[in-house]
mmJSON file of the N, C-alpha and C atoms, coordinates in Angstrom:
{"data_MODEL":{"atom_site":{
"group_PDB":["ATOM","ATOM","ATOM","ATOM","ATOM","ATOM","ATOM","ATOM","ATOM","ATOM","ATOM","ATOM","ATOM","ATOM","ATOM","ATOM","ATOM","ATOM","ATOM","ATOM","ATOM","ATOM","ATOM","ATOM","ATOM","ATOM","ATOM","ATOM","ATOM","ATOM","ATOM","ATOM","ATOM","ATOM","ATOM","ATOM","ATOM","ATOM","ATOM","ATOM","ATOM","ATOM","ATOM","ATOM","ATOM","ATOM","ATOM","ATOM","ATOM","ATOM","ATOM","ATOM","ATOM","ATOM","ATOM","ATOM","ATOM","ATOM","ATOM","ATOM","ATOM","ATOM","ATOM","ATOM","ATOM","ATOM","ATOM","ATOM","ATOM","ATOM","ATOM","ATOM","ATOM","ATOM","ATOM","ATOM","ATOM","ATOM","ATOM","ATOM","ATOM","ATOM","ATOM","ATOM","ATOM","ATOM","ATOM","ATOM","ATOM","ATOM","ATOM","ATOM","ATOM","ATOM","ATOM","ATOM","ATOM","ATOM","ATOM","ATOM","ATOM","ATOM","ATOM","ATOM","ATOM","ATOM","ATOM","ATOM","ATOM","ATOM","ATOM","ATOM","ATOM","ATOM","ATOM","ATOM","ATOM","ATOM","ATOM","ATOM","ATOM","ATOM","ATOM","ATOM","ATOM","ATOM","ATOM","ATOM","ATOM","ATOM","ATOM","ATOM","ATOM","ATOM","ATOM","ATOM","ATOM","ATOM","ATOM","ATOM","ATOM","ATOM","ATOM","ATOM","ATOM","ATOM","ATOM","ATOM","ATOM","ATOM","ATOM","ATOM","ATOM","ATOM","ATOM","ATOM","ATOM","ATOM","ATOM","ATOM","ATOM","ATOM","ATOM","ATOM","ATOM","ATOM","ATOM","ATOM","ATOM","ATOM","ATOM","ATOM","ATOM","ATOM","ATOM","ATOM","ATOM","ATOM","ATOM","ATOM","ATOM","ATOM","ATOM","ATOM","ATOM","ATOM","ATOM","ATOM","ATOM","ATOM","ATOM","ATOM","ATOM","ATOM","ATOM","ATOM","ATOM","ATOM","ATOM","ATOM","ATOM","ATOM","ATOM","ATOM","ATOM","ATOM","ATOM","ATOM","ATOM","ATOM","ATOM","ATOM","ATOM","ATOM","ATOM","ATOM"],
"id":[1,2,3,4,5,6,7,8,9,10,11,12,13,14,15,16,17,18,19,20,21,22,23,24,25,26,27,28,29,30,31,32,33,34,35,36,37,38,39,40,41,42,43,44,45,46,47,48,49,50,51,52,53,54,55,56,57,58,59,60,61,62,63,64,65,66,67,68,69,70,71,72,73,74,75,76,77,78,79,80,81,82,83,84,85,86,87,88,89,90,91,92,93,94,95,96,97,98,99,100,101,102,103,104,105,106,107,108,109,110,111,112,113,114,115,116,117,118,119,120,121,122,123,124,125,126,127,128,129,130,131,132,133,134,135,136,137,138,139,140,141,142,143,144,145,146,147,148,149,150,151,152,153,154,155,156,157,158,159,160,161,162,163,164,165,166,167,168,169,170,171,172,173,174,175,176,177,178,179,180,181,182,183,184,185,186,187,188,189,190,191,192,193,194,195,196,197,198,199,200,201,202,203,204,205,206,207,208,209,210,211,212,213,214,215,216],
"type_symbol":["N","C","C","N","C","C","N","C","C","N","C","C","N","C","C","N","C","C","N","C","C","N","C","C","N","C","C","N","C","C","N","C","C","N","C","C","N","C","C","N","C","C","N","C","C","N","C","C","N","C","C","N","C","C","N","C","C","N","C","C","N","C","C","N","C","C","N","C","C","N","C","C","N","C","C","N","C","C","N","C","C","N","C","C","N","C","C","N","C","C","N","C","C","N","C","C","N","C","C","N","C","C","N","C","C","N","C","C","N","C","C","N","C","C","N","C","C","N","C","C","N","C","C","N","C","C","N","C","C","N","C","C","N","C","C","N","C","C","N","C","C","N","C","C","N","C","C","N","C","C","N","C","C","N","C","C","N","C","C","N","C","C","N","C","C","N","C","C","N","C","C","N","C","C","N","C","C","N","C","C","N","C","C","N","C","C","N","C","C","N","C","C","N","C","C","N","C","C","N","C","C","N","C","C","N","C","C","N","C","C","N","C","C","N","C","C"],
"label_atom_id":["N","CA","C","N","CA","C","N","CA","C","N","CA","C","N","CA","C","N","CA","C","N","CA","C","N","CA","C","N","CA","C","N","CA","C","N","CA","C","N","CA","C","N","CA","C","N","CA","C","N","CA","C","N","CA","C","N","CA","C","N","CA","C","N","CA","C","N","CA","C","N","CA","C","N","CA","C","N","CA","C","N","CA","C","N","CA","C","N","CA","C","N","CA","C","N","CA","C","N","CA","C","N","CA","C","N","CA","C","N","CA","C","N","CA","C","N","CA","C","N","CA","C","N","CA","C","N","CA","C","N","CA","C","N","CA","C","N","CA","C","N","CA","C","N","CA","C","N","CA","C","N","CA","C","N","CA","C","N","CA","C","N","CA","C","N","CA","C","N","CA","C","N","CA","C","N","CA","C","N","CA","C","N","CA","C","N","CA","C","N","CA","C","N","CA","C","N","CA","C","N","CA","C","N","CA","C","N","CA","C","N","CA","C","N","CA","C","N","CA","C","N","CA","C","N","CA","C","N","CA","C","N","CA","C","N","CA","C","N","CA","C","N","CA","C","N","CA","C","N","CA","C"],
"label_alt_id":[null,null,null,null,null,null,null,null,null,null,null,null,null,null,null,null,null,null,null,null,null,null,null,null,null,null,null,null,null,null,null,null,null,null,null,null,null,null,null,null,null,null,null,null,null,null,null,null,null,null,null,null,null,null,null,null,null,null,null,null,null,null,null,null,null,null,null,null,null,null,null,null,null,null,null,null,null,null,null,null,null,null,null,null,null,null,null,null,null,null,null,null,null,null,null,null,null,null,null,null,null,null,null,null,null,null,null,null,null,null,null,null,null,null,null,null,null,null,null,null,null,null,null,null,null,null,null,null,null,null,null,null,null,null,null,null,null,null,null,null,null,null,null,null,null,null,null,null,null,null,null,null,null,null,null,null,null,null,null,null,null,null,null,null,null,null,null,null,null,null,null,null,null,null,null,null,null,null,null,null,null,null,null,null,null,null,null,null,null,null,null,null,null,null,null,null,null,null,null,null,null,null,null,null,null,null,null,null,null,null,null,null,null,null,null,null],
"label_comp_id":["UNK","UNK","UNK","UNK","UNK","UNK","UNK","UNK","UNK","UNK","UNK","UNK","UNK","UNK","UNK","UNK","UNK","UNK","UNK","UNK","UNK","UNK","UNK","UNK","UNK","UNK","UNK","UNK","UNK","UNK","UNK","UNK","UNK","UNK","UNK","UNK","UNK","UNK","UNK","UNK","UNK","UNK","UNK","UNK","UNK","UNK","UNK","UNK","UNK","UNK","UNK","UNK","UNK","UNK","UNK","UNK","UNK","UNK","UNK","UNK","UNK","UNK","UNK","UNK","UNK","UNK","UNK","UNK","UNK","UNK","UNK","UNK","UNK","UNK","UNK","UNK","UNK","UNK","UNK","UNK","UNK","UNK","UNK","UNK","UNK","UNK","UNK","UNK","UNK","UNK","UNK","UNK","UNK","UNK","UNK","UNK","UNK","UNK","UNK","UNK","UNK","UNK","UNK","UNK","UNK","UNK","UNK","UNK","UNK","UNK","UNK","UNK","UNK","UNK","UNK","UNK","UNK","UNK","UNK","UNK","UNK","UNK","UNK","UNK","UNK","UNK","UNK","UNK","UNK","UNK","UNK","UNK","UNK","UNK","UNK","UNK","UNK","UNK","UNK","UNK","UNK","UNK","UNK","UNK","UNK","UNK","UNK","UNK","UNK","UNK","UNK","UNK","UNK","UNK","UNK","UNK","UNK","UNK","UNK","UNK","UNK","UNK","UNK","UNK","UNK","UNK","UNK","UNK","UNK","UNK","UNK","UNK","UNK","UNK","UNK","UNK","UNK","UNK","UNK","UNK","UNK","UNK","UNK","UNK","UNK","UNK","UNK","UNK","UNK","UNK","UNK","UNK","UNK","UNK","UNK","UNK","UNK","UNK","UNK","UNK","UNK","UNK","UNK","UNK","UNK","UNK","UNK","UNK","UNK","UNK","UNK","UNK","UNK","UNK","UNK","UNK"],
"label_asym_id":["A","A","A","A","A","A","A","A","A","A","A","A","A","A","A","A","A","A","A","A","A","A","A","A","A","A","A","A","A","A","A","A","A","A","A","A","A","A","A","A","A","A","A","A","A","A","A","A","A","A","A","A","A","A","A","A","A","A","A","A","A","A","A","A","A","A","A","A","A","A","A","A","A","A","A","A","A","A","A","A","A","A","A","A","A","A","A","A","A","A","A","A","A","A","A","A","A","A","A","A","A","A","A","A","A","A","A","A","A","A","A","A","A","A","A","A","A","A","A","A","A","A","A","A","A","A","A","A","A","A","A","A","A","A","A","A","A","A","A","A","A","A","A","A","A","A","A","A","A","A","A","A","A","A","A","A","A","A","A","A","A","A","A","A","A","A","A","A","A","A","A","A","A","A","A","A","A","A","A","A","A","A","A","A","A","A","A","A","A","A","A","A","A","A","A","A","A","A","A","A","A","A","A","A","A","A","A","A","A","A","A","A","A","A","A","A"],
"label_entity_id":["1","1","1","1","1","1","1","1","1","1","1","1","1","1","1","1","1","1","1","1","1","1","1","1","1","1","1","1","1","1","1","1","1","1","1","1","1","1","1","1","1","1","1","1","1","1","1","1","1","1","1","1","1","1","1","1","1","1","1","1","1","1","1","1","1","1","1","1","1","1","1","1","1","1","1","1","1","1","1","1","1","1","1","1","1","1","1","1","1","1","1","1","1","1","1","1","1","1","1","1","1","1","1","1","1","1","1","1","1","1","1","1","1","1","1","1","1","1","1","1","1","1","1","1","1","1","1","1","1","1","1","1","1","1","1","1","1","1","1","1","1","1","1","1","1","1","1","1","1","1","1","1","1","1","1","1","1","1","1","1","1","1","1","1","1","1","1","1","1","1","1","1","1","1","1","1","1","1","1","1","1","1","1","1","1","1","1","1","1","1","1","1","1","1","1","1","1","1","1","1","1","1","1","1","1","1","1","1","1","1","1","1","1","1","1","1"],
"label_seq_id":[1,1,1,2,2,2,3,3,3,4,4,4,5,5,5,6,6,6,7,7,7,8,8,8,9,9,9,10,10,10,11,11,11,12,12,12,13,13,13,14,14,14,15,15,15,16,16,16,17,17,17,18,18,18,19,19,19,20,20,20,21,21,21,22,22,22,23,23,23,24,24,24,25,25,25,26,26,26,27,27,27,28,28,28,29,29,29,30,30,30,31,31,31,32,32,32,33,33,33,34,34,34,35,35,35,36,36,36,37,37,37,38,38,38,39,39,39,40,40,40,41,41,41,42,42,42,43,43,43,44,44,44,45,45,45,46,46,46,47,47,47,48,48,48,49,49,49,50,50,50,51,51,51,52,52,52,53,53,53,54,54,54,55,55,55,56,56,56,57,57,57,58,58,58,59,59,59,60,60,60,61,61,61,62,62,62,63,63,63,64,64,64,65,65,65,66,66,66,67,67,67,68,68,68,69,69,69,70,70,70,71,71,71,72,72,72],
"pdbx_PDB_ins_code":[null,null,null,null,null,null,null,null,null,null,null,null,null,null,null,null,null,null,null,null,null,null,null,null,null,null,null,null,null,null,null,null,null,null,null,null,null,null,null,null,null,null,null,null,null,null,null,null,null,null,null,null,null,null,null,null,null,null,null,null,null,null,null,null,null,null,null,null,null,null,null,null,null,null,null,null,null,null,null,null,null,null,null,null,null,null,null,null,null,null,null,null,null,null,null,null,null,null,null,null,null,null,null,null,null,null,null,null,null,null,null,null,null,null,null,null,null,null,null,null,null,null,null,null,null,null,null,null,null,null,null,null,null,null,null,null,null,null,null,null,null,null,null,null,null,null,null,null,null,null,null,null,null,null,null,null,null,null,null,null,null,null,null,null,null,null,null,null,null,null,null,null,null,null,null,null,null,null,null,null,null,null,null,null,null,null,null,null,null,null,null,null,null,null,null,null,null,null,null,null,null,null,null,null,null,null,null,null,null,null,null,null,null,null,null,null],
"Cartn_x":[2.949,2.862,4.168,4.44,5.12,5.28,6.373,6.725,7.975,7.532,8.031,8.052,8.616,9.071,8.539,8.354,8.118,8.996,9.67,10.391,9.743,9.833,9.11,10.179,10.865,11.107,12.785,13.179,14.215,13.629,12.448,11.841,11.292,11.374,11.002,9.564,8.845,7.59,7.104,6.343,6.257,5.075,5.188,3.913,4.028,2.894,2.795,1.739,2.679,1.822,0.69,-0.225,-1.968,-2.55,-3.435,-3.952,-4.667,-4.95,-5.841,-5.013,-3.542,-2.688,-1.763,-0.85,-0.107,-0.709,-0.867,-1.208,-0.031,-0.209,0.768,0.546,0.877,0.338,-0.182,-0.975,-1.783,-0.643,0.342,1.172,1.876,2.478,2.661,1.554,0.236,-1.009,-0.547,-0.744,-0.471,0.533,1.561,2.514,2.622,1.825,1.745,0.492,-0.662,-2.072,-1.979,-1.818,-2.233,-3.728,-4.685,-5.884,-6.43,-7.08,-7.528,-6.515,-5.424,-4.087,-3.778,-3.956,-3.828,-2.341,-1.659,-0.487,1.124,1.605,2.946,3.575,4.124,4.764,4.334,5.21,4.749,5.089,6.128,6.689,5.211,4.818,3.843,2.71,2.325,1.102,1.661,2.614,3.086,2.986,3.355,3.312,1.588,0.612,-0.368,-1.346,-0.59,-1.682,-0.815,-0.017,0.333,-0.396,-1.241,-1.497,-2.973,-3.539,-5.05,-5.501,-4.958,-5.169,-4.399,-4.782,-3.682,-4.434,-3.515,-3.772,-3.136,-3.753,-2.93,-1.78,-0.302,0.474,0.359,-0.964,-1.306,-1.588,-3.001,-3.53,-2.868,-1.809,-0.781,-0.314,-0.1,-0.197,-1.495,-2.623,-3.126,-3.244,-4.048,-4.164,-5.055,-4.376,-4.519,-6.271,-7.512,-8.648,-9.065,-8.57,-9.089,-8.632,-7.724,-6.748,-8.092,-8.056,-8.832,-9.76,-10.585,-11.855,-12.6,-11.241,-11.171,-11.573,-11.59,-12.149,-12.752,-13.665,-15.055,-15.972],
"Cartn_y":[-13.197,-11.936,-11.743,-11.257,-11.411,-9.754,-8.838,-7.916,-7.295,-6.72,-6.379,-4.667,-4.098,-3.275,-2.67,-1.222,-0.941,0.495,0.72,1.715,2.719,3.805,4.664,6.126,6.781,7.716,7.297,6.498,6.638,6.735,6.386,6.017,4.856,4.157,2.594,2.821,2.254,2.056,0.566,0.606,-0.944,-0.939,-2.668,-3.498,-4.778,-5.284,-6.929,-7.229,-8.931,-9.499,-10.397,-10.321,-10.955,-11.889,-12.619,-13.827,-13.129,-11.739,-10.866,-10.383,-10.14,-9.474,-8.46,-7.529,-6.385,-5.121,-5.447,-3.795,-2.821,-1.515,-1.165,0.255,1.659,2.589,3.947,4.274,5.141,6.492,6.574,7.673,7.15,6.258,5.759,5.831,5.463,6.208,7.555,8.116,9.685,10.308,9.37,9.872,9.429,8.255,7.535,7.882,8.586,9.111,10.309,11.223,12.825,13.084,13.301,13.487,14.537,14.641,15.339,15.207,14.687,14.747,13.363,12.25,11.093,10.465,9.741,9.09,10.266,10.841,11.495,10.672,9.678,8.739,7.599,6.819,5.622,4.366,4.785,4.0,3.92,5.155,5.069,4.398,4.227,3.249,1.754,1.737,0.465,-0.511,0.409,0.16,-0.035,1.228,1.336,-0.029,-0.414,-1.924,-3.14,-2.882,-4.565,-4.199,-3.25,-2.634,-2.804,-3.473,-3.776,-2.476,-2.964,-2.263,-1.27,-0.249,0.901,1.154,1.28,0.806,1.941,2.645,3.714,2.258,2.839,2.621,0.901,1.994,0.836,-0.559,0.125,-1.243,-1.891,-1.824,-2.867,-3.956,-4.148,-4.46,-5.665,-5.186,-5.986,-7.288,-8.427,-9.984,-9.503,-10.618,-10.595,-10.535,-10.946,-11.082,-10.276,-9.267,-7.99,-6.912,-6.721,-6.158,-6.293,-7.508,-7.452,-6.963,-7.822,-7.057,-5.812,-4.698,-2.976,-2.915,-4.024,-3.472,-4.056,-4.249,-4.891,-4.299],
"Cartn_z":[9.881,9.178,8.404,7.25,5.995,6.017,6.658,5.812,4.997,3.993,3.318,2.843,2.181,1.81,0.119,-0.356,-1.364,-1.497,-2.682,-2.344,-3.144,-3.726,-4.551,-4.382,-5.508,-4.907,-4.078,-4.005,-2.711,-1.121,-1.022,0.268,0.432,1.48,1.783,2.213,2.246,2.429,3.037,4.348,4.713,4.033,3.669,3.031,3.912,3.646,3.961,2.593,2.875,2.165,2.828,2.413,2.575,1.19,2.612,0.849,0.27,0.095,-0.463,-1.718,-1.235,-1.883,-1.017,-1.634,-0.89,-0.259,0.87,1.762,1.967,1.795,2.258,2.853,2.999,3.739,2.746,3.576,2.979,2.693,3.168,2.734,1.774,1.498,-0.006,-1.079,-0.336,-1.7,-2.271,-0.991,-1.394,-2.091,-2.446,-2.731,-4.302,-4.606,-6.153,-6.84,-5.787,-6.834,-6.082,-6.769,-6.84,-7.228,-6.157,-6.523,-7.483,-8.177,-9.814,-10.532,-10.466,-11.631,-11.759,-11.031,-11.128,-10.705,-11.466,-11.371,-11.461,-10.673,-10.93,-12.091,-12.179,-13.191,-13.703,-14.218,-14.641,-13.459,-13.26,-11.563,-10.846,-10.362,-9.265,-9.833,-11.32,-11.542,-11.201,-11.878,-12.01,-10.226,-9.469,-7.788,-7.792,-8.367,-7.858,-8.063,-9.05,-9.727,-9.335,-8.19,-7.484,-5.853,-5.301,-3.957,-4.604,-4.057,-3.35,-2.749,-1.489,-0.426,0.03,0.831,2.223,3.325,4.195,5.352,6.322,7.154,8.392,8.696,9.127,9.437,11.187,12.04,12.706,12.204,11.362,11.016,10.206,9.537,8.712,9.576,11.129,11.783,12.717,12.401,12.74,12.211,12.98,12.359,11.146,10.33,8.635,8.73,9.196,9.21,9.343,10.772,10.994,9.948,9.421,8.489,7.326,6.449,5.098,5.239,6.66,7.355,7.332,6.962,6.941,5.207,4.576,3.297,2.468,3.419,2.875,2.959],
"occupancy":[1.0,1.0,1.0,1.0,1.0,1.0,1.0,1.0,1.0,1.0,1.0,1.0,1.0,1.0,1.0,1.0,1.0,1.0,1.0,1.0,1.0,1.0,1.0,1.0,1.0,1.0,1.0,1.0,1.0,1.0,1.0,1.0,1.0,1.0,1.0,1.0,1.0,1.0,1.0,1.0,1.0,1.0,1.0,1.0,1.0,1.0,1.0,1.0,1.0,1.0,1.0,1.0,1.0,1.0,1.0,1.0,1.0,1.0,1.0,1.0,1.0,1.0,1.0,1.0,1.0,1.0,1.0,1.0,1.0,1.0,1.0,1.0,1.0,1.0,1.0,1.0,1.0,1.0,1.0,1.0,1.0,1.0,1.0,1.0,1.0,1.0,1.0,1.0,1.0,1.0,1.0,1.0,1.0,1.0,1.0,1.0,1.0,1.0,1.0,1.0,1.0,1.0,1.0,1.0,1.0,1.0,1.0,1.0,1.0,1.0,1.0,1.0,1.0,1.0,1.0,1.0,1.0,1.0,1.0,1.0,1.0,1.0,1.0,1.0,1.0,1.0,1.0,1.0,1.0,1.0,1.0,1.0,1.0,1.0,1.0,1.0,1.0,1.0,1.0,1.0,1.0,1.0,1.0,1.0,1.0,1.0,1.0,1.0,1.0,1.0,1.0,1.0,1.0,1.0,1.0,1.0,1.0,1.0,1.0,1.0,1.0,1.0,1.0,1.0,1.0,1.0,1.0,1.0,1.0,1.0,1.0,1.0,1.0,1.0,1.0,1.0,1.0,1.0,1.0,1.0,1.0,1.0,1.0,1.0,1.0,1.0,1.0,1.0,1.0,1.0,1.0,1.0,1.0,1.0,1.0,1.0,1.0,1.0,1.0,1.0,1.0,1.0,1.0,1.0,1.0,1.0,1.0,1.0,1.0,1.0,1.0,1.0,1.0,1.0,1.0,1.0],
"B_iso_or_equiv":[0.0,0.0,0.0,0.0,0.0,0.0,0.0,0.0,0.0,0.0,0.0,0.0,0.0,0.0,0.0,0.0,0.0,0.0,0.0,0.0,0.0,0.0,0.0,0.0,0.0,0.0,0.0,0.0,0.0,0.0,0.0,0.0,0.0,0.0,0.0,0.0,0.0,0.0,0.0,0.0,0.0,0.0,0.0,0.0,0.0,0.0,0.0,0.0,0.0,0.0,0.0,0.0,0.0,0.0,0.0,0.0,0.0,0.0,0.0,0.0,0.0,0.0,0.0,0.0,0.0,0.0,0.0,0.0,0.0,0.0,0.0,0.0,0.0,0.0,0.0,0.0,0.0,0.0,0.0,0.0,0.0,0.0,0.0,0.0,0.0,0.0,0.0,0.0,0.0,0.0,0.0,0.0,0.0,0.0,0.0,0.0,0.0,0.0,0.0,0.0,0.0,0.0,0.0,0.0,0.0,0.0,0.0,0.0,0.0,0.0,0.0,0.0,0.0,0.0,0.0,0.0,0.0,0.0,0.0,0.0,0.0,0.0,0.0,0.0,0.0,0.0,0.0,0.0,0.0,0.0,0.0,0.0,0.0,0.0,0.0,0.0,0.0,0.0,0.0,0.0,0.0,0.0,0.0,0.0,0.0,0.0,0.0,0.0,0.0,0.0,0.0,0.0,0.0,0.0,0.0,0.0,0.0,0.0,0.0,0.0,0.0,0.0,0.0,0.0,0.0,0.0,0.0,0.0,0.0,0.0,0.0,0.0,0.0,0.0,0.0,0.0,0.0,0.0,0.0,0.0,0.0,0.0,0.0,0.0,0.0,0.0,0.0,0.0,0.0,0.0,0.0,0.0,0.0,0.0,0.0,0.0,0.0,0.0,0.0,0.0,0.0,0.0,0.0,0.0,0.0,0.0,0.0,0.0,0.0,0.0,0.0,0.0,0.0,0.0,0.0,0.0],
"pdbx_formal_charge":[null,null,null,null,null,null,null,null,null,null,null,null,null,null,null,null,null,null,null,null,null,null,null,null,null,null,null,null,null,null,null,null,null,null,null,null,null,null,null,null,null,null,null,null,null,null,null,null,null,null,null,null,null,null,null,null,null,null,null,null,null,null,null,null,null,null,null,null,null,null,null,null,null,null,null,null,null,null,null,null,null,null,null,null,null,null,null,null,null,null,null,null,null,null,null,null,null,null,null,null,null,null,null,null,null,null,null,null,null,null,null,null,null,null,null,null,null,null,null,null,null,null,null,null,null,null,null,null,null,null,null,null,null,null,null,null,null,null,null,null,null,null,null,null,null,null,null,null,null,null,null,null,null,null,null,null,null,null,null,null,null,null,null,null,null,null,null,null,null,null,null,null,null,null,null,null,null,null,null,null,null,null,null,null,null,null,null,null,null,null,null,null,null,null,null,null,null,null,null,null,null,null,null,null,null,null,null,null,null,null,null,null,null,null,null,null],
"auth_seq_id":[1,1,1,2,2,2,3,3,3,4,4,4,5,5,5,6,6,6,7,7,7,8,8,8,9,9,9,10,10,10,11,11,11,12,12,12,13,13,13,14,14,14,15,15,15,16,16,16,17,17,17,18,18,18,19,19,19,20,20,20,21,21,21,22,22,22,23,23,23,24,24,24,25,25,25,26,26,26,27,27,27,28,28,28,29,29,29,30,30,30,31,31,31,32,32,32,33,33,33,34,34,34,35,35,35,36,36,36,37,37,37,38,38,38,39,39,39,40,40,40,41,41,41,42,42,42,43,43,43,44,44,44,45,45,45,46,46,46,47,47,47,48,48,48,49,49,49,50,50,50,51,51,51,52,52,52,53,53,53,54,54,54,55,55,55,56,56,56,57,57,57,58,58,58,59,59,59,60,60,60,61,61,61,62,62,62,63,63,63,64,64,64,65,65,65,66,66,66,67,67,67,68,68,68,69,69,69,70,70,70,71,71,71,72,72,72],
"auth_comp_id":["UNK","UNK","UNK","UNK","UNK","UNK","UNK","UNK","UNK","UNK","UNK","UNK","UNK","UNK","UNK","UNK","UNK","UNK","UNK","UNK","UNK","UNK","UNK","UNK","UNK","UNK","UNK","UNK","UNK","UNK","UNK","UNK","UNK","UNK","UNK","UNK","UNK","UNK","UNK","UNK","UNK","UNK","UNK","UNK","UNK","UNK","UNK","UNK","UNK","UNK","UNK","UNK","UNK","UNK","UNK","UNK","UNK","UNK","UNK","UNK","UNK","UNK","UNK","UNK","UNK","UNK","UNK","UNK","UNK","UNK","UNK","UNK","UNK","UNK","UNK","UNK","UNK","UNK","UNK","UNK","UNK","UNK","UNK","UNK","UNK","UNK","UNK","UNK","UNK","UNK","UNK","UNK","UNK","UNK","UNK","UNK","UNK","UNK","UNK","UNK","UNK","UNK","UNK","UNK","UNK","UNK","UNK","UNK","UNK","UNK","UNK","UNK","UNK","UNK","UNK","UNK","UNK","UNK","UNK","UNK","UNK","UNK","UNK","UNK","UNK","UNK","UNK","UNK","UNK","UNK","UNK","UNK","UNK","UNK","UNK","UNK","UNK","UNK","UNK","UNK","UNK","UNK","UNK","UNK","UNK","UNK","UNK","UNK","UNK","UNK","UNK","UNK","UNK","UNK","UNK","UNK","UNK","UNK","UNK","UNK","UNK","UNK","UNK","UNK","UNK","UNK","UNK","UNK","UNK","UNK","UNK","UNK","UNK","UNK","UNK","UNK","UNK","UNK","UNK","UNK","UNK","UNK","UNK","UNK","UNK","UNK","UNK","UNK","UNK","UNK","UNK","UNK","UNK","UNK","UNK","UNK","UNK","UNK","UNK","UNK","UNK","UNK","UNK","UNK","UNK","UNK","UNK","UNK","UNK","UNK","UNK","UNK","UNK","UNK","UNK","UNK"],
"auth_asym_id":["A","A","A","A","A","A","A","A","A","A","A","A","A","A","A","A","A","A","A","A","A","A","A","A","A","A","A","A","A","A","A","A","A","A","A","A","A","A","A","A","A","A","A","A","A","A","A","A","A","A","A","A","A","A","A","A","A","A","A","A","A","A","A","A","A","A","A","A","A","A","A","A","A","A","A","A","A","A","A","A","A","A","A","A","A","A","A","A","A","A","A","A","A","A","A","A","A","A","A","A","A","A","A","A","A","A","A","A","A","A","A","A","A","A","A","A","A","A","A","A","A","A","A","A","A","A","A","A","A","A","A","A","A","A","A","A","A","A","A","A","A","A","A","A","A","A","A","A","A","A","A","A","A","A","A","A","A","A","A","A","A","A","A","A","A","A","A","A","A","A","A","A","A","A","A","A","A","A","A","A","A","A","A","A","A","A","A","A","A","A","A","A","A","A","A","A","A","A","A","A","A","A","A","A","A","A","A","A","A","A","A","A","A","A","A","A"],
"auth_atom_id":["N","CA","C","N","CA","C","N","CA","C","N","CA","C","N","CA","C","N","CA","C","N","CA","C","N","CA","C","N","CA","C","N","CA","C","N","CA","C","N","CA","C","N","CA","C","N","CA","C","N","CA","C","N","CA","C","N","CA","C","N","CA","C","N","CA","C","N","CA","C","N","CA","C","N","CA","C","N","CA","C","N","CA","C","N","CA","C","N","CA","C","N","CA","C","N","CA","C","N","CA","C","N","CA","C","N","CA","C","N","CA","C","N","CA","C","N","CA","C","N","CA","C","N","CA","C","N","CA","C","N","CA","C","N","CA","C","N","CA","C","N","CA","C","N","CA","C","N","CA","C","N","CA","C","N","CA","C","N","CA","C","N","CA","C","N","CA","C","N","CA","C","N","CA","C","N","CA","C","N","CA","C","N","CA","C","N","CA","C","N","CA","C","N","CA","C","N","CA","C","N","CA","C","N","CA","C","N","CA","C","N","CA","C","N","CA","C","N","CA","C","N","CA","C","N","CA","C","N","CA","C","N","CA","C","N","CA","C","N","CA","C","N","CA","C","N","CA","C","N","CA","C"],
"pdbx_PDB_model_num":[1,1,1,1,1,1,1,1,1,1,1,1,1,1,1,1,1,1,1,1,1,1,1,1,1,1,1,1,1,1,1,1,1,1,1,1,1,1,1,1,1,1,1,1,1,1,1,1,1,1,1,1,1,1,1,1,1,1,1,1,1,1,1,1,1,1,1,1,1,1,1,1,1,1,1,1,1,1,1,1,1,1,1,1,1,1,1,1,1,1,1,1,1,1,1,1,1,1,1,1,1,1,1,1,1,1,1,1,1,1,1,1,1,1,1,1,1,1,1,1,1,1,1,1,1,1,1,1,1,1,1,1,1,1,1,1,1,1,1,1,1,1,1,1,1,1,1,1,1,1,1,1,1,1,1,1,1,1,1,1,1,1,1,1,1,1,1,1,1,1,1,1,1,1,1,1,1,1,1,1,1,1,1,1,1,1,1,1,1,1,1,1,1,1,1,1,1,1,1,1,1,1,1,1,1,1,1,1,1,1,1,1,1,1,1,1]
}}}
């Protein structure tokens, strides 16, 4: 398991990387798509189109199979 880090803001954010691509947590979603208003900046798209996936904080954690598994 491969993790890594996304910062946004002056806050770190865990990610991993997957042969799917970058997961990373659903409170970093929240924080780069503002629902009915879309993107706060250009930063947060720019993050939003290298992230596949988000993931509760647990499941970033689980084996990579069960992990992709969640989004299918």
């Amino acid at each position: 398991m491969q993790l890594t880090t996304i910062e946004y803001k002056g806050i770190q954010y865990p990610a991993r990387e997957t042969k799917e691509g970058l997961v990373s947590t659903i409170e970093l979603h929240k924080k780069i798509w503002i629902d009915g208003k879309g993107y706060p900046d250009k930063e947060a798209q720019l993050i939003d189109e290298q992230i596949p996936f988000f993931a509760s904080p647990d499941e970033l954690y689980l084996p990579e199979l069960e992990l992709l598994n969640l989004f299918k």
